[in-house]
Residue, then its C-alpha position, 0 to 999 in steps of 0.5 A: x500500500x502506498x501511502x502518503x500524504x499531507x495532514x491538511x488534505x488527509x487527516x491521521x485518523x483517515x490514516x490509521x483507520x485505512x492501516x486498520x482495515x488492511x491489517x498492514x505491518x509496517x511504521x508510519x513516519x509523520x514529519x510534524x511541525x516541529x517534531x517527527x513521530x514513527x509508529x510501528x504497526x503489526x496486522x493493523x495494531x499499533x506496536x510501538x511508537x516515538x516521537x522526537x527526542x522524547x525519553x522513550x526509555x522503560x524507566x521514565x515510562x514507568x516513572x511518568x505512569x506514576x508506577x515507580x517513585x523518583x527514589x526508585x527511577x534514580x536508583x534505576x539510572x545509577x544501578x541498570x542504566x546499560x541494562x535493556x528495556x526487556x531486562x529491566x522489565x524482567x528484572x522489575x517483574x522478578x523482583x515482586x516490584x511491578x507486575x507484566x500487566x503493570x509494564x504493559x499497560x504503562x507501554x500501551x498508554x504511553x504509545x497511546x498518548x504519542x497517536x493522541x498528540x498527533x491529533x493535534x497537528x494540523x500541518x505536516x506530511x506523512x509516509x507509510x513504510x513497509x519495514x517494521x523494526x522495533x529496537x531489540x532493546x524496547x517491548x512492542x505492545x499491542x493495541x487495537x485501533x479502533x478506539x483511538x480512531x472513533x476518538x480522532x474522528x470525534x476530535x476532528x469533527x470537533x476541531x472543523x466545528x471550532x474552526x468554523x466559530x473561530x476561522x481565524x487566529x490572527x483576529x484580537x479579543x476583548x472584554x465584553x462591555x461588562x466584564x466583571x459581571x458575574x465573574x466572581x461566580x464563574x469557574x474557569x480551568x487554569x488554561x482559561x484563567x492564563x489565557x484570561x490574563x492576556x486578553x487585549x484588543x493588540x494581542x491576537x488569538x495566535x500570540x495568546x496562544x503562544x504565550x500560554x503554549x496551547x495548541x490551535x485546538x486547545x486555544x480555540x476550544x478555551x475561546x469559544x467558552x469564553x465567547x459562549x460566557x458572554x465573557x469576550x468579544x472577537x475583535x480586529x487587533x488594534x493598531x498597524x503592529x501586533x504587540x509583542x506579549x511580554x506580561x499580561x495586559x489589561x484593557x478596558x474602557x473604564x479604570x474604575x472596571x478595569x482595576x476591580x477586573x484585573x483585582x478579581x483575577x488575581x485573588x482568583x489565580x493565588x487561589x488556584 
């Protein structure tokens, strides 16, 4: 099967349900925005997967599953640090520490969340090979597909509909007229309240979102309850040059509601 493509024209679900349907045994190679992701497949399930240079080594796995302590991972590097994956699993297993299931299902989550992050790229390109070679050292896993296809197509049909409220990210937001009102009785997660904190006619969606390091669905999802809130406002930016986000800025037309504004944020966030 030759397969190839953009993810602007051929999402990754598509991708991995077409893999799924022809039980095909070999890696995917997606070249993300910033980041290169393998993900190795046998008869259609997902085996293995990397991305970039993120630690894929058995210990830190465990240890970010919260399976093993930082004494425990620290003990690990000092004392197994040449030591395989399958060795150290086998080594974990004997030693009454951890069960199989235990490793196993901290691998397959692992694999897991690396095919979840590539929902959110909406730029990059993408190859099929027919070669599948795990590392000797690592342990293959085996997941079926289509879980993680169901929730990719719900994330999509989420992201075409955000879309379509928000086409752009290059446009600013504003305070609604009364931005105090209600606000006290608000609950807002600590995504909403950072990207609350940067909220300014010169500042677009885009350089929020940067300042606050969420993706274009994730900050498009924290938009739209804003919006819905009756909270902002989508707005042109203000001014011929776009301000470059340094600290939170605070814009409102009238001070008196500007300082009480910018008082209930604070009390809020030390409250977090």
């Amino acid at each position: 099967m030759a397969l190839k493509g953009n993810l602007r024209e051929f999402s990754i679900t598509q991708v991995l349900n077409l893999i799924n349907l022809a039980k095909k045994t070999g890696t995917l190679v997606v070249d993300g925005p910033s980041e290169v992701a393998r993900i190795l497949f046998r008869d259609g399930k997902l085996a293995f997967a990397t991305l970039g240079r993120n630690d894929n080594s058995l210990a830190d796995i465990l240890f970010r599953s919260k399976k093993i302590s930082v004494g425990q991972l620290r003990i690990i590097k000092e004392r197994a640090s040449r030591m395989s994956d399958k060795e150290l699993g086998l080594l974990l297993i004997n030693a009454g520490y951890l069960t199989q299931e235990d490793i196993l299902t901290s691998l397959q989550q692992h694999m897991i969340d690396i095919v979840r992050q590539l929902y959110t790229w909406a730029e990059g390109l993408f190859h099929f090979e027919n070669e599948f070679a795990i590392p000797e050292d690592k342990i293959a896993v085996r997941v079926d597909l289509e879980n993680l296809i169901i929730e990719g197509a719900r994330q999509m049909h989420e992201r075409e509909q955000l879309q379509e409220e928000i086409p752009s990210l290059d446009m600013a937001l504003r305070f609604t007229d009364r931005p105090g009102t209600n606000l006290r009785n608000i609950n807002l997660s600590v995504e909403e309240w950072r990207v609350v904190s940067y909220i300014n006619p010169k500042n677009t969606v885009r350089q929020i979102a940067r300042a606050t390091k969420l993706g274009d669905l994730e900050i498009r999802k924290v938009v739209y309850g804003l919006l819905q809130a009756g909270l902002v406002e989508i707005v042109r930016p203000e001014g011929a040059s776009i301000a470059v986000i340094g600290r939170p800025v605070f814009q409102t037309g009238n001070k008196a509601e500007q300082k009480s504004l910018v008082n209930r944020l604070i009390s809020r966030i030390r409250s977090l």
